[in-house]
N, C-alpha and C positions, 0 to 999 in steps of 0.2 A: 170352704174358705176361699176360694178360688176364685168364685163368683160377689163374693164380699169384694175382694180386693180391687174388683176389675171396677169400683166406682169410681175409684184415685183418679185412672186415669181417664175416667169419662169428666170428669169434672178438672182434670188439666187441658182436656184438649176442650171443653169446653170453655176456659177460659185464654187459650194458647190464641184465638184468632179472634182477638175484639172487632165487634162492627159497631160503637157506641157512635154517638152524637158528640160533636167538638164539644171542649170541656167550656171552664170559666173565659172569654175572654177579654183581654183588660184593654179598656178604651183609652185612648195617647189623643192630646188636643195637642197642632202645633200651633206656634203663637204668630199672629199677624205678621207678613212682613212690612217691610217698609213702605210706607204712603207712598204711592207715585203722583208725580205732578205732571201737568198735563197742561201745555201754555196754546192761549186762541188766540191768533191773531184778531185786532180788534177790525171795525170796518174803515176804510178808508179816512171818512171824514173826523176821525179822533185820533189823538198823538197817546192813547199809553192801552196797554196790553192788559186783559184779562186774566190771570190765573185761577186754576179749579185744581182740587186734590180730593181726591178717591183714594179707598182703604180696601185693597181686596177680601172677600170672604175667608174665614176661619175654615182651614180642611180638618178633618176628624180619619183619623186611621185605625183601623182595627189589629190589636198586636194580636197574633194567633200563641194559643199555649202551648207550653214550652213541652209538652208530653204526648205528642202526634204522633202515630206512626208513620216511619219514613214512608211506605210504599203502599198500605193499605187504606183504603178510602181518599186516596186525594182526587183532584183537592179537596176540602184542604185537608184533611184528614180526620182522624179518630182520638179522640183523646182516653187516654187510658185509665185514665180519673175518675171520668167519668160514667165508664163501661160498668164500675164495678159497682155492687147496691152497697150503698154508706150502713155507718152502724146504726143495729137495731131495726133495720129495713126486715120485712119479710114478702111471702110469694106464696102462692098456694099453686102445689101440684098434684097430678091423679098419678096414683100410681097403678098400674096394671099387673096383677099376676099373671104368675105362668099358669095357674090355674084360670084366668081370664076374670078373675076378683077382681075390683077396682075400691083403690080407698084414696081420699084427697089428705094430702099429710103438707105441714109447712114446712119453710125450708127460710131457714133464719140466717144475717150475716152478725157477727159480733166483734168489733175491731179491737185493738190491743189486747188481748187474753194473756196473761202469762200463764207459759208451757214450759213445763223439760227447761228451764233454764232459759228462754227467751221470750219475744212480743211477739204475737202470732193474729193473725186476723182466725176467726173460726168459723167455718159455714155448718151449719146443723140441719140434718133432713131428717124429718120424722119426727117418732120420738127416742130419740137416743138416751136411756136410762134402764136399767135393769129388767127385765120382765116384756119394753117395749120392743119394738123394730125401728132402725134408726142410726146415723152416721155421723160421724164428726170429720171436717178435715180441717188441717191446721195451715194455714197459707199464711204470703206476705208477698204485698206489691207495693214495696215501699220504692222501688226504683221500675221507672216506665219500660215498661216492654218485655219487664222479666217475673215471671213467678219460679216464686220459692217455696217448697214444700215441705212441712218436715213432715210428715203422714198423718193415719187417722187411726179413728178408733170406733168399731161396728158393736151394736145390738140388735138382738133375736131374741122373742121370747123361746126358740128350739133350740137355745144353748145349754148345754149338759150340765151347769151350774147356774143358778143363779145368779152368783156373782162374774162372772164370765161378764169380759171385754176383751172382743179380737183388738188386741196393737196390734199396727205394725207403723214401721221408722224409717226412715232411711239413715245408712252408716253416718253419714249428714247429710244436712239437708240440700237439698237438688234445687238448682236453680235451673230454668228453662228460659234460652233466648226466645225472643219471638217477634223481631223485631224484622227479620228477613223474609215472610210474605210476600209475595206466594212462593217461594222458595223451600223447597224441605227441608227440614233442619235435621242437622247429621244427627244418626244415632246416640240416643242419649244411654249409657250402661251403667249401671247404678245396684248398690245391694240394698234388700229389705229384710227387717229382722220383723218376727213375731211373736206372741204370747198374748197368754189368755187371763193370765192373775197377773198383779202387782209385782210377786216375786217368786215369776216365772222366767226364768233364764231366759227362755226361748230359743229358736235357731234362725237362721240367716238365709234368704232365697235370693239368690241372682237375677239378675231378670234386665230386660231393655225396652226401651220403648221409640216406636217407629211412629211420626202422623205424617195422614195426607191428608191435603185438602181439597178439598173442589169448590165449586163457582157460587156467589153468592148471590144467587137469582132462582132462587126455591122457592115456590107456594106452598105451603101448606095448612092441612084443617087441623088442631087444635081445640080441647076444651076450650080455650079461651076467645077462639073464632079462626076467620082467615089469615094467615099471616103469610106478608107478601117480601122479600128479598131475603129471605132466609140463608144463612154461611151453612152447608154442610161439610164436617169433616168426619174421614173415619180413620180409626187408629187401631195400628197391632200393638199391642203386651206379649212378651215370650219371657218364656224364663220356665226353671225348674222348681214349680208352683209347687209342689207336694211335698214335703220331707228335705227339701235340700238337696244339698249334691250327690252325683247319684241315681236322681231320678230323670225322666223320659222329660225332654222337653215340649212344651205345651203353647200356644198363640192362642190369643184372645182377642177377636176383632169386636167393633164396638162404632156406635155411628150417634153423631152428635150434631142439633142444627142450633146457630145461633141467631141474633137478632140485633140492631144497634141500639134499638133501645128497650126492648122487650128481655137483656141476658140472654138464659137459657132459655130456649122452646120446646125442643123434643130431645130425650135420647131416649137410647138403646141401652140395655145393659145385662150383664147374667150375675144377677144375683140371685142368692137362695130363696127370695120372698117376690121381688120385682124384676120385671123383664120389661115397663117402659114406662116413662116417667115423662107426664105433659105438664104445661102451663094452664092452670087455670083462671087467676088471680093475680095480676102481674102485680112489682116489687111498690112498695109503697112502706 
């Protein structure tokens, strides 16, 4: 379960440091100014004056969108709008075992879902449905530079029931600044509840979560080919992963590169099935 969990936040700090391409921007025409006139003296031998009038050219300005990150990519910056795959978008990635298996699985975005009593964006890897391998998370980036999580929901077909689905939640749901790049953002402490049926009470795991970033000038090879200015970040999870309070505390490091227009390109991860998940087939 432990290695389930740790996608959450490969796929927040996955999202925590956009490097996209500026978003929509809206074109502003200012209007002519005033005609200038422009008086010739005429040549000596005539008594009256010449007048001419020119109309300076029209300038065109570019209004940049209003969802840039302050400090990342200027100029002019990153639009955050744009970072993310619109609905109904997918991607194809390989996933590698720990056994050094490799399967190509999609990974889907679905925007407005109603969940749990709200509007939730959903990203889906795999096949997440009963029997398959496969994840759900539930986001929202309805405000620029912050995600919001309310948690996810994993499948394996070596789940002890059938109908088994790991939740888990947060006590609410977590929003993440991320607006202050390259700056680390103070510890976020947060509790996460879980269960495996419907109605399954579940119990409650503490836990925090630390990123760092590093420099966004990475090469690397990829199914999908070279990929050249890569964002790596890598991130701790801690917290008392097993049974609740009580038990031994545990970190989970974890290492994530991004792309500004590629999304996600490689991570890291420990899951029970997957240990690293590339881009094959970028978002379309």
């Amino acid at each position: 379960m432990r290695g389930l969990r740790t996608l959450i936040l490969v796929t927040v700090a996955a999202l925590a440091v956009t490097v996209a391409a500026c978003g929509d921007d809206d074109a502003t025409s200012t209007g002519p100014p005033a005609p200038t006139t422009t008086t010739t003296l005429p040549p000596a031998t005539t008594g009256a004056s010449v007048t001419t009038t020119s109309a300076p050219p029209t300038t065109t300005t570019e209004t940049a969108p209003d969802d840039l990150h302050p400090v990342w990519g200027m100029p002019p910056g990153i639009s955050w709008s744009e970072f993310w795959p619109g609905d109904g978008e997918t991607a194809l990635y390989r996933a590698t075992g720990r056994d050094g298996s490799e399967v190509d699985i999609p990974v889907t975005m679905s925007k407005g879902i109603e969940h749990a009593g709200g509007t939730w964006d959903r990203l889906s890897f795999g096949a997440p449905e009963p029997g398959g391998t496969g994840l759900i998370l539930y986001l929202r980036d309805d405000e620029p530079w912050t995600l919001t999580m309310w948690g996810m929901e994993s499948y394996a077909p070596d789940f002890p029931a059938a109908d088994w689905i790991l939740t888990e939640w947060f006590d609410e749901p977590v929003s993440f600044g991320l607006a202050t790049y390259p700056v680390d953002p103070d510890r976020i402490e947060a509790g996460m509840n879980l269960k495996t049926k419907p109605d399954d009470p579940g119990f409650r795991l503490p836990m925090y979560f630390d990123l760092h970033y590093g420099e966004a000038a990475e090469t690397l090879e990829v199914p999908y080919g070279a990929v050249e200015g890569a964002l790596h970040v890598t991130a701790t999870w801690g917290g008392e992963f097993i049974g609740g309070e009580g038990y031994a505390e545990e970190t989970v490091d974890f290492d994530v590169w991004l792309h500004p227009e590629l999304f996600l390109v490689r991570l890291f991860i420990q899951t029970n099935d997957w240990e690293k998940i590339e881009l094959v087939e970028p978002w379309t």
